[in-house]
C-alpha positions in Angstrom: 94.0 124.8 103.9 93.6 124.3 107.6 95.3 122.1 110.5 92.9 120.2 113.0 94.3 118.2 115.6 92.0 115.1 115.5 91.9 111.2 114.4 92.4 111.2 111.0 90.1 108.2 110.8 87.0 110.5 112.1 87.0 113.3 109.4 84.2 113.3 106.8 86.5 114.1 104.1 86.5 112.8 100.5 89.5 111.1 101.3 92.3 110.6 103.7 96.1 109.8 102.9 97.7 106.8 104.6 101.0 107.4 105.8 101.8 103.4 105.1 104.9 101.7 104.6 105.9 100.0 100.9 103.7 96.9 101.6 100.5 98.9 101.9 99.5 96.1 104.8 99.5 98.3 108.2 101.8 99.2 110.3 101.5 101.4 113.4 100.9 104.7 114.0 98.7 106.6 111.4 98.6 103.5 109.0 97.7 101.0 111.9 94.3 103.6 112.9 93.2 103.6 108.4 93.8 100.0 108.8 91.7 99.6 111.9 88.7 102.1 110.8 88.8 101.0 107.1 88.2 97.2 108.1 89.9 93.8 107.6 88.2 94.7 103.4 90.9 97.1 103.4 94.2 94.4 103.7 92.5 92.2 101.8 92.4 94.7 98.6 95.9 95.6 99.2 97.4 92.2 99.5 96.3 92.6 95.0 98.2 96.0 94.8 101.5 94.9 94.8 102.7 97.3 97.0 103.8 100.8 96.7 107.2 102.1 96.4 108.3 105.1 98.3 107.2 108.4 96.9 104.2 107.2 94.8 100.9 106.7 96.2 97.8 104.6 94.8 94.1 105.0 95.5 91.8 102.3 97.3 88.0 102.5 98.3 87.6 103.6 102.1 85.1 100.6 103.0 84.1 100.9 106.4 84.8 104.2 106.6 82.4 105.2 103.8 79.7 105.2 106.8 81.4 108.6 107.5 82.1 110.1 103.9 85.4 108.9 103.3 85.0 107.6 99.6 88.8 107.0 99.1 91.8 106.0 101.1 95.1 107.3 99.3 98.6 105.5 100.4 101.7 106.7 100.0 104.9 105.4 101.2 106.9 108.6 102.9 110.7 108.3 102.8 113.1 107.0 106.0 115.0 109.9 106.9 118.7 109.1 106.9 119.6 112.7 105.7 122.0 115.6 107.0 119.6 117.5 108.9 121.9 121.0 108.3 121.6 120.3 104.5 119.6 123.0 102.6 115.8 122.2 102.2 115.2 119.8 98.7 118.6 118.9 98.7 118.3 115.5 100.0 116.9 112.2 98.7 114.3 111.9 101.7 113.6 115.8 100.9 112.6 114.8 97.0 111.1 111.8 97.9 108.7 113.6 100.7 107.5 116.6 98.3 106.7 113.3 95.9 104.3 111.6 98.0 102.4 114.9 98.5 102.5 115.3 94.7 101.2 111.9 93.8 98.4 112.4 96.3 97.1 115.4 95.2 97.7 113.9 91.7 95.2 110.8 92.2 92.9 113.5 94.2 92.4 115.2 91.3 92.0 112.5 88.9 89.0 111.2 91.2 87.0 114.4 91.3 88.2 114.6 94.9 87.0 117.4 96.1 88.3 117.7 100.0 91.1 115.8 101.3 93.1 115.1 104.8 96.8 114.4 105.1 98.9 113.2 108.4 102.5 114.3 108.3 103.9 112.0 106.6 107.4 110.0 107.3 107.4 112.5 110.5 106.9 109.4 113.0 109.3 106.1 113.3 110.7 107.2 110.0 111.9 110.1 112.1 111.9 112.9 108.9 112.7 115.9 111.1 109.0 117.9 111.6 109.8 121.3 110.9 111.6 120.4 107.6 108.5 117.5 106.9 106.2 120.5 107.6 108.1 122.8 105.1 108.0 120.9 102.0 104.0 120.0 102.7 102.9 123.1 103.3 105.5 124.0 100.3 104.1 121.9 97.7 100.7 121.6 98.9 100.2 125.2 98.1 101.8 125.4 95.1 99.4 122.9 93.9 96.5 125.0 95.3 97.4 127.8 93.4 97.6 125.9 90.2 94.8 123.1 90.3 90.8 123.0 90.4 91.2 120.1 92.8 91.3 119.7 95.3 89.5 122.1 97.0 89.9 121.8 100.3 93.1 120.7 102.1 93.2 119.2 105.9 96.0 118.9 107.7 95.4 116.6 110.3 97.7 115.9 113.4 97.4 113.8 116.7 99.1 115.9 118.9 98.9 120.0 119.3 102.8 120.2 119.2 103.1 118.8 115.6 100.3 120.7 114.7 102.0 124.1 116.0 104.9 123.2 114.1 103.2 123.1 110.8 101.6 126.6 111.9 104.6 128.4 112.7 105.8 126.8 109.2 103.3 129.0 107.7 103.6 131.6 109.9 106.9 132.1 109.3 106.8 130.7 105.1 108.0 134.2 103.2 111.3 134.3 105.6 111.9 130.4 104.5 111.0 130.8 101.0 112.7 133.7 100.6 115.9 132.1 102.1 115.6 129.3 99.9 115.2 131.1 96.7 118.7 133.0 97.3 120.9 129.3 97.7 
């Protein structure tokens, strides 16, 4: 795993994961930039998907941003946070619904022999998921999956700003005092 603080839209990964809302037809923020970099192809393909309900994720192509490696865009649709922020980590909806969408993701990664792959923090913008618990449950499952799975091999987290990327590195920094905590609830 690492953490970069970049545009997500400029790494030559296998593939990137869109932070996008249910409709899988842009937004702002994270989504808006795929949408932009990926081309008006990219809207177009997901107007036939149907959309995606919160907590899965489906696969596209990356169209224009194959001229920089990206060979698959993966959408997932990251939970609204309307939860008790003092309530114990997984204990919540959003919390379930969150460690889904990085589950699904990494799913699809591996059925597409994908082999490195970049992830925003998800729901951690104007769905307002608190960071430091966001970053917990990434870094959480993300891991776990590592330890257990060929694919992928490589895991990017990517953020805009330095401060959310600090966030998800004390996270880690400080992961056998949270797990630990966690395992004794």
């Amino acid at each position: 795993m690492e953490i970069v603080v970049d545009d997500i839209t400029t790494l030559s990964v296998d593939a990137i994961v869109n932070a996008a809302n249910e409709s899988l037809l842009g937004g702002s923020g994270v989504d808006g930039a795929i949408h932009r970099a990926a081309g008006p192809a990219l809207l177009e393909h997901n107007r036939t998907l149907g959309g995606c309900p919160t907590g899965l994720a489906k696969i596209t192509p990356s169209f224009d941003l194959a001229d920089i490696g990206v060979k698959h865009i993966i959408h997932t649709a990251g939970p609204v946070w309307h939860g008790d922020v003092d309530a114990k980590l997984s204990n919540t909806q959003e919390d379930v619904l969150l460690a889904s969408c990085y589950h699904k993701c990494l799913e699809l990664a591996a059925e597409h022999d994908v082999e490195t792959i970049a992830f925003p923090a998800i729901s951690t913008g104007v769905y307002g998921f608190p960071k430091d618990r966001a970053a917990k449950i990434a870094f959480g499952h993300v891991n776990g999956w590592l330890q257990q799975h060929q694919l992928p091999q490589k895991v990017t987290f990517c953020f805009f700003a330095e401060a959310d990327a600090q966030i998800f590195r004390d996270v880690i920094d400080h992961r056998d005092e949270w797990m630990y905590a966690r395992k004794r609830i």
